[in-house]
C-alpha positions, 0 to 999 in steps of 0.5 A: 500500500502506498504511504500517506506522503506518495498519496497526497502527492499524487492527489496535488499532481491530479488537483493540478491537472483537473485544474489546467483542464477546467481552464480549457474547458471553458476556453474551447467553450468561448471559442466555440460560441464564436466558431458556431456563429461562423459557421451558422452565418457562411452554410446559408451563402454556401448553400446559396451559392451552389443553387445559384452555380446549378441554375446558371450551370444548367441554363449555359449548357454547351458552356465550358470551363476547365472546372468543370471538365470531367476526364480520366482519373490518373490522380486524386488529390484529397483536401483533409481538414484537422486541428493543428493541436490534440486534446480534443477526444476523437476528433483528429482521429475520426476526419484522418480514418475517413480519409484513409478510407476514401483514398483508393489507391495511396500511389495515385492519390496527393494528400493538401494537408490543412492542420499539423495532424493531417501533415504529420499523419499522412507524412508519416505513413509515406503519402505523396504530400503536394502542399501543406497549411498550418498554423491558421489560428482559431479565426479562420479568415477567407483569404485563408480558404483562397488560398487553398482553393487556389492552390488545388484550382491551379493544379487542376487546370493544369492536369496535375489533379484529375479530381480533388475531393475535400474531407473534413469534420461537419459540425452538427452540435456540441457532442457530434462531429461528422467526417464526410468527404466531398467532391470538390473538383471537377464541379458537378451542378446540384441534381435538383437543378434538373428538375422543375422548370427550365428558366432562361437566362441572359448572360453578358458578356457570355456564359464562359465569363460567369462561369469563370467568376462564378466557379473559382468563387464557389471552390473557395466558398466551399472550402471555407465553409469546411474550414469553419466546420471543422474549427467548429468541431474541434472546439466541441470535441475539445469541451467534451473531452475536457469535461470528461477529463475534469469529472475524471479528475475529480472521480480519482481524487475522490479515491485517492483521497479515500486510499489517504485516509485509510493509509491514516487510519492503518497509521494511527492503528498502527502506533496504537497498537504499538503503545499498547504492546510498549505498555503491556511490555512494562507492566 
């Protein structure tokens, strides 16, 4: 059995950590408000604007636009959005096994990675890494997000990437991240677009120029609103785990603290015992 002393040492070392903890707990909680209302005020423009690409995209048939030119795929290029930090439960680990499971075939396949851990996880484990972005802070700006899609557009139009897909944590409440992976690249019009009514549109100065401000604008859209989904989750999952690490906390000082008294109680027995035998010796 351990000693009072190693006890009471190791219930300041659990009191501290419980401590550190409770802080980020409550800091991931403010930070969370802000991120929720990021992504709560970019998925109606998001959502907007890819109505609007359909609409446009089915009434400018014949149009083309080197984003949405569909050919053989002899490379794929997989966006993974994670956290640059750990500490959030199984956040990190969820988002990085959905997109090993949507990578087909690792030889031809490039990883972006957006986040320390999506960088390290992929380096590590041999993938062909074509750029990284990391250290993007806790407000995400969209001129972060252009970048990105920058990056990947040009490639694309290049032929390097024959499609790029983009995979990231959707937020959907406090306890719940979602991993899905998305076609970025080449642009596919929304299937409700097909159906209803046809509307005629008049374009100036022709359908290729609003297309070619219309599609960078939705890719950098796109991946901004991930980018925000994902800081959003992360800050949930870290509340989450460092609620549960708190009350963890807690539940193993509470035992310690059991095992110290009765480490105390074994003492005090112990000495009592022993005064007794010393008297009995004399008498």
């Amino acid at each position: 059995m351990a000693s009072a002393q190693d006890i009471r040492r190791r219930i300041k070392s659990v009191k501290n950590t419980q401590q550190i903890t409770k802080a980020m707990k409550m800091v991931a909680a403010a930070k969370l408000r802000r991120a929720q209302e990021s992504v709560v005020s970019a998925r109606p423009f998001a959502t907007k604007i890819k109505e609007v690409l359909g609409r446009v995209a089915a009434a400018s048939a014949g149009a083309s636009h080197p984003l949405l030119e569909v050919r053989e795929v002899k490379k794929t290029c997989y966006v993974v959005i994670s956290a640059d930090r750990g500490l959030c439960g199984g956040f990190n680990a969820n988002v990085l096994r959905k997109a090993s499971n949507a990578i087909k075939d690792p030889k031809s396949s490039a990883i972006v990675g957006v986040g320390r851990k999506s960088r390290d996880f992929f380096n590590r484990r041999g993938y062909e890494m074509a750029a990284s972005f990391v250290g993007l802070g806790e407000n995400i700006q969209f001129f972060q997000a252009k970048e990105i899609a920058k990056f990947v557009i040009d490639k694309y139009i290049a032929g390097d990437f024959d499609e790029v897909y983009l995979v990231f944590s959707e937020f959907v409440n406090v306890l719940t991240q979602r991993p899905v992976a998305v076609k970025l690249l080449p642009v596919e019009s929304p299937a409700d677009e097909s159906k209803g009514p046809k509307v005629e549109y008049i374009f100036e100065p022709s359908a290729e120029a609003v297309l070619a401000d219309l599609l960078p604008t939705y890719v950098e859209t796109t991946v901004f609103r991930a980018m925000l989904e994902a800081k959003a989750g992360e800050q949930g999952a870290r509340m989450t785990a460092m609620d549960s690490a708190t009350k963890n906390a807690k539940d193993m000082i509470n035992k310690l603290t059991l095992s110290l008294n009765r480490a105390r109680q074994a003492a005090i027995t112990k000495e009592i015992s022993e005064i007794v035998g010393g008297a009995a010796a004399l008498e």
